[in-house]
C-alpha positions as CSV (number, residue, x, y, z in Angstrom):
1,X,36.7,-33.1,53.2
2,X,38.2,-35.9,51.9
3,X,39.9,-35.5,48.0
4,X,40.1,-38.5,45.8
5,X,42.9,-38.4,43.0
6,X,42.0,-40.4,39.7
7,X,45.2,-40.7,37.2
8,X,44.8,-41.0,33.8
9,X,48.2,-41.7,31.8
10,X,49.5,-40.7,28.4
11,X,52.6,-41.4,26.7
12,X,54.6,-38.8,25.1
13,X,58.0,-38.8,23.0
14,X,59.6,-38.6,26.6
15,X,57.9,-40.9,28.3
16,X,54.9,-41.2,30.6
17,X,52.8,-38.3,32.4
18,X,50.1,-38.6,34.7
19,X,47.0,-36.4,34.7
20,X,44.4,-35.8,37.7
21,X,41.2,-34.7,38.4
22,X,39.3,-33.9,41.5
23,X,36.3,-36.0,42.1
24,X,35.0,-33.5,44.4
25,X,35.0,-30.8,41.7
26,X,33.3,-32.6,39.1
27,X,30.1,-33.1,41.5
28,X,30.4,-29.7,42.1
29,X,30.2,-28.3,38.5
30,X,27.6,-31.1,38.0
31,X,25.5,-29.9,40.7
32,X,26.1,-26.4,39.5
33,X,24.5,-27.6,35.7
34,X,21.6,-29.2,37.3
35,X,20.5,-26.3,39.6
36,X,20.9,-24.2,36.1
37,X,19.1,-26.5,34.0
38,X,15.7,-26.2,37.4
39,X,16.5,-22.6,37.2
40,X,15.4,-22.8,33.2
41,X,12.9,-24.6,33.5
42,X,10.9,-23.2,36.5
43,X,11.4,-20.1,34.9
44,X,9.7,-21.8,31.3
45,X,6.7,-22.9,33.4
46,X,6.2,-19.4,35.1
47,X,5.6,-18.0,32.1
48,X,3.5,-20.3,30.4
49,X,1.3,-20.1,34.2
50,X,1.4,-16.0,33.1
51,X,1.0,-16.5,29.7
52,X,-2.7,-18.6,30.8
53,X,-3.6,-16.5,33.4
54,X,-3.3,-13.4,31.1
55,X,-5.6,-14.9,28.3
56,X,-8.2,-16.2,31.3
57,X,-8.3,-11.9,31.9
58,X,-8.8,-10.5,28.6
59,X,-11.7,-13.1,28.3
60,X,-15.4,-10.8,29.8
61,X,-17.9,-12.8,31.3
62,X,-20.5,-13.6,29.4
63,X,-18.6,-14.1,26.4
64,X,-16.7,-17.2,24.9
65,X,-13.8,-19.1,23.1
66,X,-14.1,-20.3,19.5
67,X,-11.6,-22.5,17.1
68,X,-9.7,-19.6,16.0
69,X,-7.7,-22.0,14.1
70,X,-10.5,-23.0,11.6
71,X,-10.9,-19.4,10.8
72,X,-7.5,-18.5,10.5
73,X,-7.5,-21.2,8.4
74,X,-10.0,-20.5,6.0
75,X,-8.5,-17.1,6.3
76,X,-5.7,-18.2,4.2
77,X,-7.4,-18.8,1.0
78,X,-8.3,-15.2,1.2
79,X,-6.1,-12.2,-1.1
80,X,-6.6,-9.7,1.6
81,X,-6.2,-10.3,5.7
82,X,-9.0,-9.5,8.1
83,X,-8.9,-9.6,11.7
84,X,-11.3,-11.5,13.5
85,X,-12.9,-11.5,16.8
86,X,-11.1,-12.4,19.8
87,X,-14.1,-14.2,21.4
88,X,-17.6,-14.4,21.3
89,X,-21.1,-13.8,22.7
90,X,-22.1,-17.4,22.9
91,X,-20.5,-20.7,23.4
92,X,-20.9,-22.2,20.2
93,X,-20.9,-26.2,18.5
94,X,-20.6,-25.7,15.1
95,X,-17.9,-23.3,12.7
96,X,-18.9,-23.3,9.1
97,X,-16.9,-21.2,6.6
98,X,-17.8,-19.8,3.1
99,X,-15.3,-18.3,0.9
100,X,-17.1,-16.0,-2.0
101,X,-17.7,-13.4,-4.4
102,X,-20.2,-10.6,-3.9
103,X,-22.7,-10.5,-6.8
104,X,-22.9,-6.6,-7.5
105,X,-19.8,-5.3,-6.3
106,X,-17.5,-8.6,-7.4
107,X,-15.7,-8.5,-3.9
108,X,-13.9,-11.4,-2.3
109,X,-15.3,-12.2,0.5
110,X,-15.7,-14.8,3.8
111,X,-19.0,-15.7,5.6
112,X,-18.0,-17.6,9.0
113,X,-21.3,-19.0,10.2
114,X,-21.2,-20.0,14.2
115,X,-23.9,-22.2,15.2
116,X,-25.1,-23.3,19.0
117,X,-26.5,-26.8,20.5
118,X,-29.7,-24.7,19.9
119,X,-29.4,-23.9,16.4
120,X,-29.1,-19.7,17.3
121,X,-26.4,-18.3,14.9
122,X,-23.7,-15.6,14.7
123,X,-22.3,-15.1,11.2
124,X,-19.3,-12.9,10.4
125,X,-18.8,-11.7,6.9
126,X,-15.8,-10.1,5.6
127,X,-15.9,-7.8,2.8
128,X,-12.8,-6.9,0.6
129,X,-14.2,-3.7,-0.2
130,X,-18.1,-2.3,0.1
131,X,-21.2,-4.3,0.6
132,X,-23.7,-4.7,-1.9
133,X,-25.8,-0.8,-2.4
134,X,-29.0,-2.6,-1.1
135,X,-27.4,-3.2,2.6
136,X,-25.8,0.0,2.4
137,X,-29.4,2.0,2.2
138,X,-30.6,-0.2,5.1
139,X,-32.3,2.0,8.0
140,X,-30.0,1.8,11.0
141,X,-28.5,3.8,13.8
142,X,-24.7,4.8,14.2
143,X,-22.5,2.8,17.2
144,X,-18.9,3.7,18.2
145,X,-16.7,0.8,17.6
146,X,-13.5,2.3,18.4
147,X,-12.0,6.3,18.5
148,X,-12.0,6.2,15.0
149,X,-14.0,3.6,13.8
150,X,-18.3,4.0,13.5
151,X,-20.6,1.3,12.5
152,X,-24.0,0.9,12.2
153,X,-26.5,-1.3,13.7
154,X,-30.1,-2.6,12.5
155,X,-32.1,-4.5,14.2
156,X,-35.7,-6.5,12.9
157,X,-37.9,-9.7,14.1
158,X,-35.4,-11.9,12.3
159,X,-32.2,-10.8,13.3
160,X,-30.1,-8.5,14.2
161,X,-26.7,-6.7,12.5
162,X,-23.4,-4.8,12.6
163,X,-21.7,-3.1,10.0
164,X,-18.4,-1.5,10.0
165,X,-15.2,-1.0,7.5
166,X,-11.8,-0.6,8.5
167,X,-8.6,-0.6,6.2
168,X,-10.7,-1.2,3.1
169,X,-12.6,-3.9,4.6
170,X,-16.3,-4.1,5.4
171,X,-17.5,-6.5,8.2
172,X,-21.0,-7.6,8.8
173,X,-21.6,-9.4,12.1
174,X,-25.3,-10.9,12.2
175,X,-27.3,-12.7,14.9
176,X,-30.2,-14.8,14.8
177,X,-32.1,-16.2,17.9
178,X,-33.4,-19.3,17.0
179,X,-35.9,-20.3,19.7
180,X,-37.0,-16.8,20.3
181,X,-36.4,-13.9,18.2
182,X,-38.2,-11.8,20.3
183,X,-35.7,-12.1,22.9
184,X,-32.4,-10.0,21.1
185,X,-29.1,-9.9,22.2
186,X,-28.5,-6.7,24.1
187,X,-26.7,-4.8,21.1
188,X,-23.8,-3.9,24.0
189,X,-22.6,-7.5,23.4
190,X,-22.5,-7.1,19.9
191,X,-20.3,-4.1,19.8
192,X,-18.1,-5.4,22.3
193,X,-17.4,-8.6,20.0
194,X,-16.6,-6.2,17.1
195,X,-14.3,-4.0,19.7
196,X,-12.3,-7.2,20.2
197,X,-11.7,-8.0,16.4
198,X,-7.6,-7.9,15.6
199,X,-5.4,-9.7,13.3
């Protein structure tokens, strides 16, 4: 292996000194810094790849992506911090927001109204507090959302709903079948979107 010498001169009080360096070892360490800088950066991409792959697995099928960013957005203008729903039972086209107060009870609430090509609609209220005494009497049957969290479903021609409250607040998570509201969606789907719901 051939070694080539570059000098570099200074001058000193006592005269002149010469300096070398070894052109074979800076390509070295320069090769060294590159294969580093891959090494990074392979590893960066590999876990984005992971990071995709992971969110393509938690996502059923039969169920759906939304804009979580419009409702975390609207979600901001609240006093209190619901979760919401990680996806959904229907692709959706439209994401309309509502930020209110409950009549009888005076609760701060959000309505998030998600609407298809078709016009069928899912809404999602959020309830800092209890709903108004009139839903609360409402004839429905009990469903496990989680270990230790039980909500209660209704169901009539015009739609159909899901109540629960955790942490001191009350969510209400209605469909409507637009075209044919004979034809329901299996209550299953419902509770799954309301199992999915984190902050």
């Amino acid at each position: 292996m051939r070694l080539e010498k570059y000098y570099f001169f200074t001058r000193n009080k006592s005269g002149c000194s010469s300096v070398y360096v070894n052109r074979e070892s800076c390509r070295t360490r320069g090769g060294e810094m590159s294969k580093r800088y891959l090494i990074v950066i392979m590893i960066g991409l590999l876990s984005i790849c992971l990071f995709a792959c992971q969110q393509q697995q938690t996502m059923p099928d039969g169920y759906y992506p939304y804009d979580k960013e419009k409702v975390k957005s609207a979600i901001q203008d609240l006093s209190f911090q619901p979760k919401i729903p990680s996806y959904l039972p229907m692709e959706t086209a439209i994401v309309v927001s509502d930020h209110f107060t409950t009549l009888e009870t005076n609760n701060e609430a959000l309505d998030v109204s998600f609407y298809t090509v078709d016009n069928d609609l899912l809404s999602i209220q959020m309830v800092d507090g209890q709903l108004e005494q009139e839903e609360q009497m409402t004839q429905n049957s009990t469903v496990q959302i989680s270990g230790e969290v039980d909500g209660s479903y209704t169901e009539n021609r015009f739609a159909q709903t899901l109540y629960w409250e955790e942490e001191g607040i009350t969510y209400k998570l209605m469909y409507r079948n637009n075209k044919d509201s004979s034809n329901p969606m299996p209550k299953d789907k419902l509770i799954k979107v309301a199992q999915s719901f984190q902050s």
